[in-house]
C-alpha positions, 0 to 999 in steps of 0.5 A: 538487454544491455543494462545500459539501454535500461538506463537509457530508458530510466533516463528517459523516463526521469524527464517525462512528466506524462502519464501517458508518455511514461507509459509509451516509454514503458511499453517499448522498454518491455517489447525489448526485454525477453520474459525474465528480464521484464521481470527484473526490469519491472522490479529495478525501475521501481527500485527494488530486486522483488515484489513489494512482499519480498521484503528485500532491502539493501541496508546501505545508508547515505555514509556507506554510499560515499565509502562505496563511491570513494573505493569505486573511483580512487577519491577522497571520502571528504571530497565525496561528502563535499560534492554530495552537500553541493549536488544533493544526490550521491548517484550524480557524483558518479559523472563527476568521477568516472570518465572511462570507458567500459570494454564489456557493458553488463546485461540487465540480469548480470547487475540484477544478480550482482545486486541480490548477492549485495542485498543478501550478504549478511553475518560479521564483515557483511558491510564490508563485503558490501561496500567491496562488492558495490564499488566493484560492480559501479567501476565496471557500468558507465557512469549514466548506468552507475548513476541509476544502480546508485539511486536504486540501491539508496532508495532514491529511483523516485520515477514517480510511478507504481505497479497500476503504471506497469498494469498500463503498460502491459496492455500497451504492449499487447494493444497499443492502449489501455483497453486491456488494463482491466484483464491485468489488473484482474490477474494483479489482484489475485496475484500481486507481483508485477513482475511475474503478471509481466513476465506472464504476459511478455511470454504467454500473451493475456491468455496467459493470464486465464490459468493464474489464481491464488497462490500461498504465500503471493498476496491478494489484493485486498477488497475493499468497502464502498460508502453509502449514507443510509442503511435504507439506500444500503440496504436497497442497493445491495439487497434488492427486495424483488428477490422475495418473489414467493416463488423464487425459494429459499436459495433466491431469497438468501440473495436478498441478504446482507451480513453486517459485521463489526468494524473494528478498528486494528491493522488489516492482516491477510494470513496464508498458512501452510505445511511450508510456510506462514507469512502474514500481509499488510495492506500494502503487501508488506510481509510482517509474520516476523513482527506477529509471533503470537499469531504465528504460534496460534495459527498452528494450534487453533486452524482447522485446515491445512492450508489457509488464506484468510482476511481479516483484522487484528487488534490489540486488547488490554488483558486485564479489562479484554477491552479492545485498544485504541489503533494507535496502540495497535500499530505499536506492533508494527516494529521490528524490534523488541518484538517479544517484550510488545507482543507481551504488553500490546497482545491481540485478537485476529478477527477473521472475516473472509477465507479467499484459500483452503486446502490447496484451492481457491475460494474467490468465486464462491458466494460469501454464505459459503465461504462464511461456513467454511471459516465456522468450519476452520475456526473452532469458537473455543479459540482465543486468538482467532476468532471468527468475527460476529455477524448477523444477515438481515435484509431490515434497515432498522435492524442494520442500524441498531447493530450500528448503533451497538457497535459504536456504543461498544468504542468500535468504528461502526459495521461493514455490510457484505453482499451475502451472495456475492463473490470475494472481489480482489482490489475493487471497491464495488457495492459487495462491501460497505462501510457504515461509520456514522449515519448521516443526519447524526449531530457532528461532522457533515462527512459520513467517514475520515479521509486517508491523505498523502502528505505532500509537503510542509511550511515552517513554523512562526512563534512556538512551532518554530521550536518545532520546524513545522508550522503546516502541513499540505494533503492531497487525494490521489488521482491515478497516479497523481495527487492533488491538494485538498488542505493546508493544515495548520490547526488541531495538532498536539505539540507531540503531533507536531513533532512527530510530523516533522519527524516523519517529514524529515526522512521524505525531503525533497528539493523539488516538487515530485513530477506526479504532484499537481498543487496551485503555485499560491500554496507551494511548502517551503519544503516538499516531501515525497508521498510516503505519510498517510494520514487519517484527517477528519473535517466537519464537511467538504466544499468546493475549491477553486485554489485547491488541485482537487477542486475540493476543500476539506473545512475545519480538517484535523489530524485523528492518526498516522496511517503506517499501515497504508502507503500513498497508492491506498490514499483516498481516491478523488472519486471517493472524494467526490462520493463523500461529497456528494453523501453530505448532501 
C-alpha cells in the first residue's frame, strides 16, 4: 500500500466523529494492507512505530520541527515560526510550502522504516542527523502525506482513538461487525500488542488466535478488582456455601474460599524475567526496568525460577522506621533521571501476589490455590525485596472484616479478595477479584472507593488562583472510547496542587474540544486539554445530574493524588459509576 492512500484514510478518519463510522473506516483500511502492513498501519495511526511497551520516541520537539520544515521546503526558520503562531499545528504548514508533485509515491513500509532509522539514531551529531533525515523523507511525500508523518512524529495524531477501536475493527473485518470482539480482546489481554493480534488476524484469520499465549517480555493485561459493599454480599458471591455439601470432599470445599490479601497502596508492576532479559510493566504497559535497578538487581539473587511473570505491587518504605510511604512518594520513582540517587532515598518492596508465567509455561488457566504455591515455591521468605505478599483463606465474613479493619489501622488502603479456585483473567474486572477499601456504613464518605478521573479541560483563575491560571478543572468518566463529565472542581486544592494542575495542563492544551469528548455547552473550559491527566478524586457521595454528560455528579469532590501510573483508557468506566452509585444506596 502506498502511503499516501494511508493518509487518505487518517484524513478520513480525522473527520469522523462516529465511533462506528471510525471503526467502518478502520476495517477497510485493514482489508487493504497485506499482514505486516496492518501491523505497521495499526502502530502509525496511533502515532507510534511499535506497541505502547516498545518505549520508541522520536525526541523531536516543536523548535526541532521548523528546522526540519525550513530544510525540507527552502523557507526561512522566522516565516515558519510565524506560520506555525498563526495555524497552531506545524503539520498544516506542510501545504503552505510544498506544491510539487512526487514522481515515485512511498509505500506504507518505506516511511515505517525511514521513521525507525530517525527514531533510533542516537550518539553526538544525532539531532542533526535527524532533522537531515526527516526533511529528506517529508520532501520526498506529498503534502497530505508530510502533514500526517509530521503529527506522528511530534506526538500530535490525536485520531481519538485506542487499541480497544483497533479490537473493533479486526472483528469488522472478519464479521462485518463487533460479535467477534470478545475473542480479540481475549488474544489482546494475553498479548498486548495491537498490532501483532492484527497482523495475526489479517494473515491467519481468528483461529489464528487459538495458539496465542503468554510471551516473556509482551505484557499481560492486568486483571482487575470488582467493587462489592459487604464482606457478607462478598463473601456470598464469590464463596457459595452450597460447596460444603458434606460430601463433596476436601477439593469441593476449597472452591467455597477466598483469599484476602492487602491492598497496598504503590505502583502495579508486572516483572517478566528471564536468562535474556528482564523488563518491568506498568499498568499501562510502559516498560520501566530502567527506572527500578533495585529490583532488577534482586530478582536475579532472590527468584527461584528461570523464568517468571509475576504480578504485583511495589512500594516505597522508609528504611529507618520499615514503615511503608505514602504513593505520592512512591511514584517519585517514576523517573528517568537521577535514578540512583532516588532508588537510594525512596527504596522498595515488591509485594508479589500472582505468578501468570514459570519456567517457559503459562499459569493463566491454573486455579489461584495452585498458583499461590507456586509463588511460596518461587519466593523464598528470607527475601528482602520480594516478597510473597500475606494472605489468609476463609470463607467467614467476620473474619474477612477484622483482617480489613487490621489493614487500615496498618495505613494501608484495605484488602482484595481473590476467588481462591478461580483462573488469573487477563483485563477483565469480573468477581474473581475484589476491593474492599471502606465498608459501607462506616462514618465518612457515602462511596465505598475514590474515582480515577480524566482531566478534560480547565477554567481561568479570579482572585489568588489568577497568579495560578487556573481556577477549575473539568473531570470525566470514560465510556468506550468517550468521556463524560462527571464534576467541575474548583475547591479542596493546595495552592502546590493548583500549580502543579496547571503545570500538567499546560503540555495537554487544546484549541478545540477533542472529537471523543461529550460535555453540556454550559460547562465548556476556557481551554480544553487532551485526556492524558488522570486523577484520584474523593466525594462524599454521587447523585444524579441532569447537566452533566454522565448523568452523575460527584458532590463535595476533592483532589487525593495525580495518577501518573494510569493513562486515560484505565480511567473510571461509566459503569463503575453507575456500581458506586448504586453501593451508596
Amino acid at each position: 500500500m502506498k502511503f499516501k492512500r494511508l493518509a487518505d484514510y487518517l484524513a478520513k478518519l480525522e473527520q469522523t466523529n462516529s465511533r462506528l463510522a471510525i471503526t467502518e473506516i478502520l476495517a477497510a483500511l485493514f482489508d487493504q494492507a497485506d499482514g505486516q502492513e496492518v501491523a505497521q498501519i495499526c502502530y502509525l495511526s496511533q502515532g507510534r512505530l511499535g506497541p505502547r511497551f516498545a518505549n520508541t520516541e522520536f525526541n523531536l520537539a516543536e523548535k526541532l520541527m521548523v528546522r526540519v520544515l525550513a530544510k525540507a521546503y527552502g523557507q526561512e526558520e522566522k516565516e515558519i515560526r510565524k506560520a506555525y503562531q498563526q495555524k497552531g499545528d506545524l503539520g498544516d504548514l506542510v501545504q503552505l510550502y510544498d506544491q510539487q508533485e512526487k514522481s515515485k509515491p512511498l509505500s506504507v513500509s518505506q516511511v515505517y522504516q525511514q521513521l525507525e532509522i530517525i527514531a533510533q539514531e542516537g550518539g553526538g551529531g544525532s539531532v542533526e542527523r535527524k532533522i537531515n533525515q526527516l526533511a529528506s523523507l517529508l520532501s520526498g511525500l506529498e503534502s497530505q502525506s508530510a502533514k500526517f508523518v509530521v503529527r506522528i512524529t511530534l506526538g500530535k495524531l490525536r485520531l481519538g482513538f485506542s487499541d480497544l477501536t483497533i479490537l473493533d475493527a479486526l472483528s469488522w473485518l472478519v464479521a462485518g461487525n463487533k460479535s467477534k470482539r470478545e475473542v480479540v480482546e481475549e488474544a489482546y489481554n494475553i498479548r498486548a500488542d495491537a498490532g501483532y493480534i492484527a497482523q495475526v488476524v489479517k494473515e491467519k484469520g481468528l483461529q489464528g488466535l487459538e495458539k496465542l499465549t503468554v510471551s516473556l517480555g509482551v505484557p499481560v493485561m492486568p486483571a482487575l478488582c470488582q467493587r462489592l459493599g459487604t464482606t457478607e454480599e462478598i463473601i456470598t458471591k464469590m464463596a457459595p456455601r452450597q460447596a460444603f455439601a458434606p460430601s463433596s470432599g476436601r477439593g469441593v470445599q476449597e472452591e467455597a474460599m477466598v483469599a484476602v490479601e492487602p491492598k497496598y497502596d504503590g505502583t502495579r508492576l508486572q516483572i517478566h524475567f528471564g536468562p535474556q532479559q528482564t523488563v518491568i510493566f506498568t499498568r499501562n504497559l510502559e516498560n520501566v526496568a530502567a527506572m527500578f535497578p533495585d529490583l532488577v538487581a534482586a530478582l536475579g539473587k532472590e527468584l527461584k525460577a528461570k523464568s517468571v511473570i509475576l504480578d504485583g505491587e511495589a512500594i516505597g518504605y522508609d528504611p529507618q522506621t520499615s514503615r511503608f510511604l505514602p504513593f505520592q512518594e512512591t511514584i517519585k520513582r517514576k523517573r528517568k533521571y537521577e535514578v540512583g540517587a532516588t532508588s537510594k532515598e525512596i527504596p522498595l518492596k515488591y509485594f508479589c501476589f500472582d505468578i501468570l508465567f514459570y519456567n517457559g509455561q503459562s499459569w493463566l488457566k491454573k486455579p489461584f490455590r495452585q498458583r499461590r504455591r507456586l509463588l511460596e515455591q518461587v519466593l523464598p521468605k528470607s527475601n528482602q525485596t520480594i516478597m510473597l505478599s500475606p494472605q489468609i483463606v476463609t470463607a467467614d465474613p467476620e473474619r474477612l472484616r477484622c483482617y480489613h479493619d487490621e489493614q487500615i489501622a496498618k495505613g494501608l488502603e484495605g484488602v482484595v479478595i481473590k476467588k481462591w479456585s478461580a483462573p488469573y483473567e487477563p483485563g477483565r474486572r469480573g468477581f474473581t477479584w475484589v476491593k474492599l477499601k471502606s465498608e459501607k456504613g462506616k462514618k465518612g464518605a457515602g462511596l465505598t472507593d475514590t474515582l480515577d478521573c480524566v482531566v478534560m479541560g480547565y477554567y481561568h483563575g479570579r482572585g489568588k488562583r489568577a497568579a495560578f491560571g487556573i481556577g477549575a478543572f473539568l473531570v470525566g468518566a470514560r465510556h468506550g472510547q468517550e468521556f463524560l463529565t462527571v464534576s467541575k472542581i474548583g475547591t479542596g486544592l493546595t495552592d502546590n496542587q493548583w500549580r502543579e494542575m496547571k503545570r500538567r495542563c499546560r503540555g495537554t492544551e487544546l484549541i478545540k474540544m477533542p472529537r471523543n469528548y461529550q460535555v453540556d455547552k454550559n460547562l465548556f473550559p476556557d481551554v480544553w486539554c487532551e485526556p492524558k491527566i488522570v486523577v484520584e478524586i474523593e466525594a462524599d457521595n454521587i447523585t444524579r445530574s441532569p447537566i452533566h454528560t454522565a448523568q452523575y455528579a460527584l458532590r463535595f469532590p476533592r483532589l487525593i493524588r495525580f495518577r501518573d501510573d494510569k493513562d486515560a483508557f484505565q480511567a473510571t468506566s461509566l459503569a463503575e459509576l453507575k456500581k458506586l452509585y448504586e453501593l451508596q444506596k
